[in-house]
N, C-alpha and C positions, 0 to 999 in steps of 0.2 A: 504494500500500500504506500502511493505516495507521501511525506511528510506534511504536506500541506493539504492533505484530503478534507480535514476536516473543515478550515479554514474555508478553503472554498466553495466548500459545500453548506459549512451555515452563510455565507456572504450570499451564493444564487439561493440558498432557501429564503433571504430576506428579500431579494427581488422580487420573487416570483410573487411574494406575499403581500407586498407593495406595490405588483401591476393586478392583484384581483382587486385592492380596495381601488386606485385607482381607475381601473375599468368600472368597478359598480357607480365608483361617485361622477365619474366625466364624461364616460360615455354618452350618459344623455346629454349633456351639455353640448356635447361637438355635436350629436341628432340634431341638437334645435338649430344652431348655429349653421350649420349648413342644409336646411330645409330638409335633412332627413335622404339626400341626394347621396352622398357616399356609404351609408349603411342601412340604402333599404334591401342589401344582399347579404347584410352580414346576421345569421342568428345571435342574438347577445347572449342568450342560456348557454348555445355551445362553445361559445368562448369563454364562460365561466367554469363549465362543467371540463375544456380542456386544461385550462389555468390549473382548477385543484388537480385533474390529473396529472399535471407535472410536478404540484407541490408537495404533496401527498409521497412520495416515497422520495423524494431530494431531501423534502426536512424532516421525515423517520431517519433515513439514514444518516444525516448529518448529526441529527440528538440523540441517536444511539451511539454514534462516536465520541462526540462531547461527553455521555454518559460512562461510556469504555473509560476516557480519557482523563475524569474527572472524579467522576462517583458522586456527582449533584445530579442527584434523584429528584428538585426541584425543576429545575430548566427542562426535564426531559415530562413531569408533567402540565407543565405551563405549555409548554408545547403542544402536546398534543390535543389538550384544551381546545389552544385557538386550532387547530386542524380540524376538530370535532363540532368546532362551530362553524368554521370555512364549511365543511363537508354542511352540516345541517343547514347553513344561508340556501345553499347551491338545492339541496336535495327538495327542501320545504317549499325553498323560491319565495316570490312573494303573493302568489294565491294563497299560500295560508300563514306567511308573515306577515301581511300587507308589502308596502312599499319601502316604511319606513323600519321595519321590522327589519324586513333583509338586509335592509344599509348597516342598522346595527351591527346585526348579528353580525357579520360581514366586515365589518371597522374594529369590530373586540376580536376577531379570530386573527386579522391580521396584525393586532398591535401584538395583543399577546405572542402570536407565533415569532412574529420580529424581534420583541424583549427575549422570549425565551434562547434566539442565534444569537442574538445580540450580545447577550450573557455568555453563553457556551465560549464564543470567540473571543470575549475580554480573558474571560478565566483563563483561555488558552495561551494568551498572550502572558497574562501578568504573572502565571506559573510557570511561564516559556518553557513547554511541555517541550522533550526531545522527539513527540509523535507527532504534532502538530505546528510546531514553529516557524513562525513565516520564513 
């Protein structure tokens, strides 16, 4: 395994977790902004539903490393937390969250998920682990 696997693997799990909140909060915004002209071809569910399919085993596997790496059993449930609520926004939708529901849901799964890499990757840093040092 490479030395920085972990690293850059909570970094792209904080991306990924960062373009679904941003997809749920802007996307309608560029819809209205542009009359609806560039994304009356794009489904917006299955670009949600691809988003957590990427996030969903990038960031298990990056907080199962962090956890390997560390032994903070905190960060690896914080984690999966905001995953379980990413998962539940996307799954529920907003037919039965409403609108404002999913945004939630969907804005607490991504801070959470981001705290929880966020953490993994300081602690890696500040223990300048010989498994994971930049």
């Amino acid at each position: 395994m490479d030395p920085k696997t972990q690293l850059k693997t909570d970094k792209f799990a904080v991306t990924i977790s960062l373009a679904c909140a941003v997809h749920c909060f802007f996307v309608p915004s560029f819809f209205i902004v542009t009359s609806g002209f560039i994304f009356t071809s794009i489904d917006n569910e299955l670009i949600h539903k691809m988003i957590l399919l990427i996030a969903l085993p990038v960031s298990l596997y990056a907080l199962s490393l962090g956890y390997k790496n560390h032994n903070i059993l905190s960060f690896l449930y914080i984690g999966i937390s905001g995953l379980l609520a990413l998962t539940a926004a996307v799954l529920l939708g907003e037919s039965l969250l409403g609108e404002s529901g999913e945004k939630i849901t969907t804005l607490i799964g991504s801070i959470l998920v981001c705290y929880a890499h966020f953490k993994n990757h300081q602690t890696c840093k500040t223990l300048e682990c010989s498994s994971c040092h930049d």
